[in-house]
N, C-alpha and C positions, 0 to 999 in steps of 0.2 A: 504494500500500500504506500505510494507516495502521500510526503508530506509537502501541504501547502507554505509554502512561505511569502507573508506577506511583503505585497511592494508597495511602493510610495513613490507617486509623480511628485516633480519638485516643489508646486503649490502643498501638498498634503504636507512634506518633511518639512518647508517652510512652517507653517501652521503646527506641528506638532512641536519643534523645535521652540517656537515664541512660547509655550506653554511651555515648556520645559525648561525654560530661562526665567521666566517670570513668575512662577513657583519659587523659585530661590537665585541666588547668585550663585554662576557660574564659570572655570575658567577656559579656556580654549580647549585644552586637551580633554575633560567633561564632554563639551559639545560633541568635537572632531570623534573620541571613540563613542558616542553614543550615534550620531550620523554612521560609522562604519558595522556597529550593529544593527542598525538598522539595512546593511546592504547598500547603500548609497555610495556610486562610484565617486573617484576625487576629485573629479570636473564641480559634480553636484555640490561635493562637499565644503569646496572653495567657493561657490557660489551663494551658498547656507550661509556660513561665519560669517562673508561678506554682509551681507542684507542683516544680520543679528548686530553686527557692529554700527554701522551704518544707522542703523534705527535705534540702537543704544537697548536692544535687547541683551548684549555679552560687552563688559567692559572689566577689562582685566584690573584695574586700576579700584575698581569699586568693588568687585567679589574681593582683591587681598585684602582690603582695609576692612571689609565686613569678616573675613576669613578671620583678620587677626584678634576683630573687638568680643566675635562670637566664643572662638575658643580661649580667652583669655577669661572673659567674665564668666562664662558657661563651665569651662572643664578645669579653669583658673590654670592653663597651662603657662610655660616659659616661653624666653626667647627662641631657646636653641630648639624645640621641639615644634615650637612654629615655623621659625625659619625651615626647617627641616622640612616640614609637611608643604611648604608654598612651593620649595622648590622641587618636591615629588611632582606637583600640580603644573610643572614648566613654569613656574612667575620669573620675572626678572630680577636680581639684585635690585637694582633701582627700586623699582615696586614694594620690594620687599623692604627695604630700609625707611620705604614712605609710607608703607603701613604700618609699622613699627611706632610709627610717633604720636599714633591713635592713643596707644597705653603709657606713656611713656610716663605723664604724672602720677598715676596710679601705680607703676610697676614693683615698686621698693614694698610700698604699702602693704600691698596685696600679700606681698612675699610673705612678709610677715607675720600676717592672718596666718594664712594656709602653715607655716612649719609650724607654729603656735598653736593651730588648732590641731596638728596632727601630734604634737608631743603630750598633747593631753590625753589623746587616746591611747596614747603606748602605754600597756600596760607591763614590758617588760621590765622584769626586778634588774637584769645585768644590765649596765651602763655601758657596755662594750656595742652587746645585742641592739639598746635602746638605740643608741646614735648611727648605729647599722642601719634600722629600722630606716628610721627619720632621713637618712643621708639617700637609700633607694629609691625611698618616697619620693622627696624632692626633683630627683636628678632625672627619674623617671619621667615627673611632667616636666621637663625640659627646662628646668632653673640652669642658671649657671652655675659651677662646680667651685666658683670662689667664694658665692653667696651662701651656697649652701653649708660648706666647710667652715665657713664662717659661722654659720647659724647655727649650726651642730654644736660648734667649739661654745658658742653662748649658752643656748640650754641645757648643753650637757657638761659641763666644766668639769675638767680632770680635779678630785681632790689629791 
């Protein structure tokens, strides 16, 4: 039994594509492999990004600045684990340094909620273990390694 696979005339992928930009912010590479799941050759597909840019359905510049304010407030990540995820997504240096400046008064702050509120749930008795703990946590959501080291060496002080 063959299987149907559905096609799309360039109006249709047009139209499917603006909803799928304007549901959320998007970056180029999002669009381009969702276009080539869907089968659309690369004529079409140069075509598409074009007309999404053009009409300010796809702007690279506004999805990293939203990229960086969502997961920064949302999953209270770091620099490095941001940077990290834009340039998975193809963003530019440039972009990325200019979405950066979104969080930039906030950045310290925040830091220090999140290791503050995590050292209180460490329920570890060993001080070794604990600053283990707290130093994974941190590094994990992409802090820096000096802030962190640092913060560790605060709340956990060698007697």
């Amino acid at each position: 039994m063959e299987e149907k696979v559905k096609t799309y005339t360039l109006d249709e992928a047009k139209e499917k594509m603006q909803r799928f930009c304007a549901y959320q912010e998007r970056c180029h590479k999002e669009v381009i492999q969702k276009l080539r799941s869907m089968r659309m050759i690369p004529t079409a597909i140069d075509v598409i990004v074009v007309y999404l840019i053009e009409n300010n359905f796809l702007n690279e510049e506004r999805f990293a600045k939203s990229f960086v304010r969502g997961k920064f407030h949302n999953k209270k990540w770091g620099r490095v684990r941001i940077v990290r995820e834009l340039k998975l997504r193809g963003i530019t240096h440039f972009l990325i340094q200019e979405a950066l400046e979104e969080i930039e008064e906030e950045y310290e702050e925040t830091f220090d909620e999140i290791a503050e509120r995590k050292c209180d749930s460490i329920t570890e008795k060993n001080v070794m273990k604990a600053r283990k703990k707290l130093a994974d946590y941190l590094l994990y959501k992409g802090w820096e390694s000096h802030l962190v080291y640092d913060k560790v060496a605060e709340l956990y002080p060698f007697r």
